[in-house]
C-alpha positions, 0 to 999 in steps of 0.5 A: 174770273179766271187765275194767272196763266202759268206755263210748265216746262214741257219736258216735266210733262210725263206720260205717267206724272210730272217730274222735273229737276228742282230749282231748274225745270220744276219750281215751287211756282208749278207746284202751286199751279198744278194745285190749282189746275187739279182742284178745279178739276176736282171741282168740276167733278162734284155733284153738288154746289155745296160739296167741297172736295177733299183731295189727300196730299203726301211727300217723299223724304226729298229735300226738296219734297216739303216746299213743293208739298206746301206750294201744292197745298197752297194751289188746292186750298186757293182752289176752294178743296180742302187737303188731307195732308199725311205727311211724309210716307211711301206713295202706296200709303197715298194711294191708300189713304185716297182709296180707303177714306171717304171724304177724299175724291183724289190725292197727289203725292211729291215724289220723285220716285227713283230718280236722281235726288235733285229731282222731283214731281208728282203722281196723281189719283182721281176717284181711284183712277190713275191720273195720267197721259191726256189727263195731265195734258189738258192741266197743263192746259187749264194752267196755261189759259188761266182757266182755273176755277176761282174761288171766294172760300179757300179750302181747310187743310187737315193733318193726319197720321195714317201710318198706323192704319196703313201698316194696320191694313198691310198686315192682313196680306199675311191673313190665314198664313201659318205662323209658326212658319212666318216666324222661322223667316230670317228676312233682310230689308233695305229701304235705301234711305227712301220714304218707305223707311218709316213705314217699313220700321213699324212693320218689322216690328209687328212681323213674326221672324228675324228682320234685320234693316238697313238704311230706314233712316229717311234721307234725300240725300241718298247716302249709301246708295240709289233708291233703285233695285231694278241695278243690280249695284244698288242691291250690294249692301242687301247681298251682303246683309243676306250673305252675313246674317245667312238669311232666307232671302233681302227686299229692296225699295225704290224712293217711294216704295211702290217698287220692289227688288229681290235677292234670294238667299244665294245672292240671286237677282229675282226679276220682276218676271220671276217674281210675277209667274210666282205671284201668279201661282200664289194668287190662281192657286186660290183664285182659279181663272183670273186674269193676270196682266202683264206689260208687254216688256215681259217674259214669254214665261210669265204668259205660259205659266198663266195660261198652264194654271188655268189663268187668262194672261193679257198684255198691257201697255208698259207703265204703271198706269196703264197696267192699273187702268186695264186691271180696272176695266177687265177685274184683273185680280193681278198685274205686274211690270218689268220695272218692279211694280206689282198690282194685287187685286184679290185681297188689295186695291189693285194699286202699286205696293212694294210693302204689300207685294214684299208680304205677299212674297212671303205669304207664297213662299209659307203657303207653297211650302218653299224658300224663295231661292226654290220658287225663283228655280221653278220658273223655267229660264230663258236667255234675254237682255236686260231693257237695252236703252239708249238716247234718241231725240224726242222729236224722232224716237217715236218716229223711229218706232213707226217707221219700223212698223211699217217697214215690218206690217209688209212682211210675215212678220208676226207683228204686236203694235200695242205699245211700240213693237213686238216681234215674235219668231221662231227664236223667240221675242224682240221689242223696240219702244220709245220711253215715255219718260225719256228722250230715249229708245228702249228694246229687250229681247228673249230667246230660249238659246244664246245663238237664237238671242243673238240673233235677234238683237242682231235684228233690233240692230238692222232694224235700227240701222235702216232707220238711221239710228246705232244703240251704240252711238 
């Protein structure tokens, strides 16, 4: 017997996870179908007929977060799976709940991340894989055709607090780290009102050193300021806690803490690409010869530093999934992206943590004998542009992307097409891409001079121009 068809909103179907705007593109009603729709996905996957799966459940600190969870819940118990919900937490602590425990085959956590508080979705985890792209297409699939197992036993719903043992687990990142060292740290942290604040109050309070908080109040309305450290205006109050306690350096989160920004103890902005050559130190110092991934949006620095410790850089395809999805099929033992998400594998799981990425950032500093402000000095500077982005319509930003590729593939141009395109020169580097998670465009470019990044940005431009497309329409 087959379950009602039910139809989503095509434009809450993301690349990474389904996100939409709440009470306008994203209803209780999806929430209950994608319940439905994964736990018979999960369903079909068992190796028995007598197995019930288990999938783990969590939420954000939204408003409109605890009415999802409970439709979602819903949609997997009338499934016949039964739920592990933890509750309000960062989607890391998800994450580590479906890794770590052993009755759960999967886990989906409401979350909407870093976007604006009327929005909402959902990130997903099967068998400790990231659940996304063709994936989350063919549920909506199984949604739409009503093809939804149907069952004649609903599953249980179990509750249960895992935040002690998740802080428990993020501690050993400080494993072996002088502590005499670790408590001279004076450390700010701003948790921007998002689910990490919680988690980010019992840490602190186990962690050697001065740690002085701001905003670990969970609040979906986001009143002091946006949950998204890669602006650098959502990181004011930080600077200015850093600046008036004269503190060593101050971490930010985004909505569901599996982001991190950075500001050292001058004020300074560490990019994602500074901050991933020194994990890189950090992590090859003690593991010679990893592999180290990085997304194709980042810094020649990051590759060269890899390559010049004796490591293996790769590149990956931008997104969160993608780099976790690589780092299991090489056994990278480190991954980063521009946006803020770290992946350690060496003594992690290999997913996005920012509490765990922010521990390991003060284990480099302690092991390597430096602040944070001088780790951020020893990577060599380079002149590049923020990731420029700007609208294009859905329907022709991908093809915008192709025609520029093939306009490009009959010259000498050195070309990589893993994930839009790459051109190298004897200036440095510039991209074009098309978001996934956008109708939009995005480009970035790097050179080692102002007048050599000047010039590529003046090619994006031509390039865009012969397809009849201006970043500043």
């Amino acid at each position: 017997m087959s379950t009602p068809a039910h139809h989503f909103d095509p434009s809450i179907l993301r690349e990474y996870d389904i996100r939409g705007v709440f009470g306008e593109t994203l209803f209780e009603g999806d929430a209950h179908a994608i319940g439905r729709s994964f736990g018979s996905v999960v369903c079909r996957g068992r190796t028995s007929e007598k197995e019930r799966p288990c999938v783990v459940v969590g939420r954000d600190g939204r408003l409109s977060s605890p009415a999802l969870e409970a439709a979602l819940v819903s949609g997997l118990t009338a499934a016949g799976v039964d739920v592990l919900r933890v509750g309000l937490g960062p989607t890391p602590m998800l994450y580590f709940a479906e890794a770590s425990t052993p009755e759960v085959q999967g886990g989906i956590h409401v979350t909407g991340s870093h976007n604006p508080r009327d929005h909402n979705g959902f990130k997903m985890v099967l068998g400790g894989a990231p659940f996304f792209g063709p994936q989350i297409s063919a549920l909506a699939e199984t949604a739409a055709t009503g093809a939804a197992i149907e069952v004649e036993q609903f599953g249980q719903v179990t509750d249960r607090n895992l935040l002690p043992a998740y802080v428990a687990r993020l501690l050993d990142g400080l494993a072996g780290v002088d502590v005499k060292r670790l408590s001279a740290l004076r450390i700010g942290w701003d948790a921007g009102n998002g689910a990490a604040g919680p988690a980010l109050e019992l840490l602190t309070s186990q962690l050697p050193g001065q740690h002085h908080l701001l905003f670990s109040k969970v609040d979906g309305r986001f009143p002091n300021h946006h949950p998204d450290p890669t602006i650098e205006g959502n990181l004011a109050d930080l600077r200015a806690l850093v600046a008036a306690k004269n503190l060593d350096f101050g971490v930010a989160f985004d909505g569901d803490g599996d982001r991190i920004g950075i500001v050292d103890a001058q004020g300074r902005v560490l990019d994602a690409d500074r901050l991933l050559a020194i994990f890189s130190r950090d992590v090859l110092a003690r593991r010679p010869g990893a592999v180290v991934i990085a997304d194709i949006k980042a810094s020649r620095a990051v590759f060269d530093t890899v390559r010049a410790l004796g490591g293996r850089p790769e590149m990956a395809p931008s997104g969160h999934s993608h780099i976790k999805s690589r780092m299991r099929e090489t056994g990278a033992l480190l991954g980063g992206e521009t946006s803020g998400h770290f992946f350690f594998a060496d003594d992690w799981f290999g997913f996005d943590d920012g509490l765990y990425a922010a521990l390991r950032l003060i284990a480099a500093s302690v092991r390597m004998g430096a602040s944070v402000a001088e780790l951020r000095d020893s990577v060599p500077s380079m002149c590049n542009t923020p990731e420029l982005r700007f609208a294009v319509p859905d329907a022709r930003k991908f093809t915008v992307v192709e025609e520029i590729r093939e306009r490009l593939n009959g010259t000498e141009a050195h070309l990589n097409d893993l994930d839009g395109v790459r051109v190298d020169t004897v200036d440095g580097w510039w991209l074009l891409r098309a978001s996934h998670t956008q109708a939009a465009l995005t480009a970035r470019a790097e050179s080692e001079t102002p007048e050599g990044l000047e010039r590529l940005v003046a090619e994006i431009d031509r390039q865009l121009a012969a397809s009849g497309i201006s970043r500043h329409a």
